[in-house]
C-alpha positions as CSV (number, residue, x, y, z in Angstrom):
1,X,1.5,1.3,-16.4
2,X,4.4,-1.3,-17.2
3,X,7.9,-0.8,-18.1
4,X,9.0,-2.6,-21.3
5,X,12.0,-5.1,-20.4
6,X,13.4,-3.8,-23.1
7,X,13.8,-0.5,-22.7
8,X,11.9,2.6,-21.9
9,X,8.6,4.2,-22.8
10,X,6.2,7.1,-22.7
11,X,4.7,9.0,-20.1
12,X,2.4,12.5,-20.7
13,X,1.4,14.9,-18.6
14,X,-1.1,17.2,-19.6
15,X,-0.3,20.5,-20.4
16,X,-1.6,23.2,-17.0
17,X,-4.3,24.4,-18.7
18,X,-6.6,22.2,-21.4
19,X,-9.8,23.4,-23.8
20,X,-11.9,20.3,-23.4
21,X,-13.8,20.8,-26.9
22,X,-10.3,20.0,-28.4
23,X,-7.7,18.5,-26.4
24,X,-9.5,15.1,-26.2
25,X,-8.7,14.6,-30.2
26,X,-5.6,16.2,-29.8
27,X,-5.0,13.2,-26.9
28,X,-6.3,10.5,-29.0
29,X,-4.3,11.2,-32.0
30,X,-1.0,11.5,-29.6
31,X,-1.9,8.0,-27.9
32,X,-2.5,6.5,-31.4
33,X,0.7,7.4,-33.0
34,X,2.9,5.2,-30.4
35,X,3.7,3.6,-27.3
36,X,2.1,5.6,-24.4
37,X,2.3,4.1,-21.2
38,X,0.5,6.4,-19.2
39,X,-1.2,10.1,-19.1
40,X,-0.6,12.2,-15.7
41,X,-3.7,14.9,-15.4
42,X,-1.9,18.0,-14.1
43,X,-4.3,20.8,-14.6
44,X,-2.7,23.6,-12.3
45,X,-4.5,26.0,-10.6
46,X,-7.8,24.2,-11.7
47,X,-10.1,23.9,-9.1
48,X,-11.5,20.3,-8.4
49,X,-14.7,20.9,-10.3
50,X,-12.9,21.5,-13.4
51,X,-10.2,18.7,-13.2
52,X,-13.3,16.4,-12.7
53,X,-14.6,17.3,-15.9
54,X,-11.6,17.3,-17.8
55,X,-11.0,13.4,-16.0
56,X,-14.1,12.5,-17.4
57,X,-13.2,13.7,-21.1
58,X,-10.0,12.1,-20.8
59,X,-10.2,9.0,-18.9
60,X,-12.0,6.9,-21.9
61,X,-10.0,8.3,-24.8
62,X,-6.5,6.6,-22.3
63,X,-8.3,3.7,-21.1
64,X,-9.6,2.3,-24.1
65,X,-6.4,2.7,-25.7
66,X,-4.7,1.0,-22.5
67,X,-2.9,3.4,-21.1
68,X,-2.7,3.9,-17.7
69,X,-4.4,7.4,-16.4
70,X,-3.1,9.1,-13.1
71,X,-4.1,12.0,-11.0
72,X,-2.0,14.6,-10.2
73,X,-1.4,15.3,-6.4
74,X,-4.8,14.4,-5.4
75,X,-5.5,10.4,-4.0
76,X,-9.5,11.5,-3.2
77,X,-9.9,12.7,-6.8
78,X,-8.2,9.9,-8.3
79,X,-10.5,7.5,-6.5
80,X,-14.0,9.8,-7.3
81,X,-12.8,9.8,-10.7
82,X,-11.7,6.2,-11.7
83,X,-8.2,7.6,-11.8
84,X,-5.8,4.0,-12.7
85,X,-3.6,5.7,-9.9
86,X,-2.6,8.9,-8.1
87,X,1.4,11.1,-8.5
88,X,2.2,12.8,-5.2
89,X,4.9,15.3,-5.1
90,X,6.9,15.7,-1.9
91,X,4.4,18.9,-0.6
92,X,1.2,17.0,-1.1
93,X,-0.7,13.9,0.4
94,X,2.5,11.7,1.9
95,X,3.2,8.7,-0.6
96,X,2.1,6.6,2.5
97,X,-0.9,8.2,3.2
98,X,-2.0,8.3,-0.5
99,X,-1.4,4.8,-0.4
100,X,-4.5,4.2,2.1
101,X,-7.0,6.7,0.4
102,X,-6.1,4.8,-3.2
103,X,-6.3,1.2,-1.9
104,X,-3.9,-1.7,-3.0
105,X,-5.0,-2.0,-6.6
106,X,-4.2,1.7,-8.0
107,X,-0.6,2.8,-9.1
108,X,1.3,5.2,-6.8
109,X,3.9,7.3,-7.9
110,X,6.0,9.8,-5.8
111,X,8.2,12.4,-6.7
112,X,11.6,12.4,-5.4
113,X,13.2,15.3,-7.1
114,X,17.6,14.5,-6.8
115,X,16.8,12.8,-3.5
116,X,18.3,8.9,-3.3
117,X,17.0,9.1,0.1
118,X,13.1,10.4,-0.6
119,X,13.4,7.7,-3.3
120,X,14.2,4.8,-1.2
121,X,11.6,5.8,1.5
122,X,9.0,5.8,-1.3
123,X,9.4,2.8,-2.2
124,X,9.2,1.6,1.1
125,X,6.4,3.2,1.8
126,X,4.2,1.7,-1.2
127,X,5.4,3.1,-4.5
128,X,5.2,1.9,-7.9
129,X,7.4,4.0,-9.5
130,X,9.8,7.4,-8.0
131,X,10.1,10.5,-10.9
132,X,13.3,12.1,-10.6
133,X,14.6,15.9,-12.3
134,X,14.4,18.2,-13.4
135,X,16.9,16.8,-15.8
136,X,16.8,19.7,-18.4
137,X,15.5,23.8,-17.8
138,X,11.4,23.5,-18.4
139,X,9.1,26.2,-18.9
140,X,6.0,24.3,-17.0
141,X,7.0,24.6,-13.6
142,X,9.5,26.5,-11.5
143,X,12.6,23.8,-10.8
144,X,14.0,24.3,-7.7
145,X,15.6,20.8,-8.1
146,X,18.0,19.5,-10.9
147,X,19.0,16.2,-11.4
148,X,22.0,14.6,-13.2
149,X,21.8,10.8,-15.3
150,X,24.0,9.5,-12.3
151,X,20.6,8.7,-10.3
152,X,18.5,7.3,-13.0
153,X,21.8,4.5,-13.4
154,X,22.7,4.2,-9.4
155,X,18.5,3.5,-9.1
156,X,18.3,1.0,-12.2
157,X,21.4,-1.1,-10.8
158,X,20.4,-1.2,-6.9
159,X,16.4,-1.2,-7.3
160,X,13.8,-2.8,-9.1
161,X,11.0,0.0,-8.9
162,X,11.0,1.6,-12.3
163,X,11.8,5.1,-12.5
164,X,10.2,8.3,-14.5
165,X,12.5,10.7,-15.6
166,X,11.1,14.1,-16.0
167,X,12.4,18.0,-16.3
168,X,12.4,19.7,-20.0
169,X,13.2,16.4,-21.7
170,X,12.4,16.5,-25.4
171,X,13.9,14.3,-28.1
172,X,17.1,16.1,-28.7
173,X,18.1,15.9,-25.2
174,X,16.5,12.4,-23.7
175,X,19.5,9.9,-25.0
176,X,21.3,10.5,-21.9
177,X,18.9,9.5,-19.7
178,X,17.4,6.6,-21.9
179,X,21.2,5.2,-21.6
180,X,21.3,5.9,-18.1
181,X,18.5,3.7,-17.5
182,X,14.8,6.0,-17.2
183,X,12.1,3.0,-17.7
184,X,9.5,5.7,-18.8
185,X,10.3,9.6,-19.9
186,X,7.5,12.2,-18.7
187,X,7.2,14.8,-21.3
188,X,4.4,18.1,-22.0
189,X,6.2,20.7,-24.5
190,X,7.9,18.1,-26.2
191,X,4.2,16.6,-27.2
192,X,1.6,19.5,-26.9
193,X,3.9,21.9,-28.1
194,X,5.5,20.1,-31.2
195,X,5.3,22.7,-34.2
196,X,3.6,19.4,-36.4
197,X,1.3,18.3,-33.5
198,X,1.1,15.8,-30.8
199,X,1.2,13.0,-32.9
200,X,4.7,14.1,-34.3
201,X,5.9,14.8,-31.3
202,X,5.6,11.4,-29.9
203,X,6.8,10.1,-33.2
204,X,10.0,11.7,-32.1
205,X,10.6,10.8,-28.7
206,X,9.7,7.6,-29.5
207,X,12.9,8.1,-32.8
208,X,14.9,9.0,-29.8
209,X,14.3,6.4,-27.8
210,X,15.1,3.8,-30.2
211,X,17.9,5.7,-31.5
212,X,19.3,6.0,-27.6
């Protein structure tokens, strides 16, 4: 998972709750219609058994198409799966303990809600990238945090580690942060949910981006 020097890129999560005898295509055909740098598996309140599965449904259609596949929240799965990396929230595995369980060679990423603070100490503690929102009101998750464009430009001028922005962004409402300076824009409604399919709906972030 690489930010593009010139600008910023794709980053999927998967929807809470998947049907494995479709969503695979419905992955593929979203992957092939653009730039994806990387698919978050976020399958909540699955148990392990079941997010196992759906990893190993999932982790060839990304791979082969390059794109970088992380766990959600848990560093032992992402390991036992063959997981490119693990995302830790602020409630689970600390980023620096999640660092040891994945090894050097995986991708970390940490969220840091509003936080300039939890950001820096993420890094420091063996990020590869900090996620900040929610930017926007979204329906997958209760948001107890909000977060303005002001980070996303304060992180991109003082630090190097890229940045995910994420929160409700969809392609009428991501300019803002795409100016402000998000290397990669985590998106689920705006994909899954897209009234022409996947596909479409990362043919339109992707119209935003550009068009940012």
């Amino acid at each position: 998972m690489a930010s593009d020097a010139a600008g910023c890129r794709l980053y999927l999560i998967t929807p809470p709750a998947i049907d494995l005898a479709t969503f695979p295509d419905a992955l593929a055909a979203a992957l092939d219609a653009g730039d994806v740098a990387a698919l978050q598996i976020r399958l909540k309140p699955a148990d392990d058994d079941t997010i196992r599965r759906a990893a190993e449904k999932l982790l060839p259609v990304a791979q082969s198409r390059g794109v970088a596949v992380l766990m959600n929240d848990s560093p032992a799965l992402a390991v036992a799966t063959g997981c490119d990396g693990v995302h830790v929230g602020q409630s689970d595995t600390p980023a620096i303990e999640a660092r040891k369980i994945i090894g050097p060679d995986r991708q970390l990423g940490v969220t840091c809600h509003a936080s300039r603070d939890l950001a820096i100490t993420a890094g420091e503690d063996g990020a590869d990238y900090v996620a900040f929102g929610a930017f926007f009101p979204t329906g997958t998750k209760e948001v107890q945090h909000h977060a303005g464009p002001e980070i996303l430009e304060w992180w991109s001028e003082m630090m190097t580690l890229p940045s995910v922005a994420i929160g409700g962004i969809t392609a009428a409402n991501c300019a803002s942060l795409v100016r402000a300076g998000a290397d990669f824009l985590a998106v689920v409604s705006a994909v899954w949910g897209h009234p022409d399919g996947p596909a479409a709906g990362v043919r339109a972030i992707e119209a935003a981006i550009r068009g940012a």
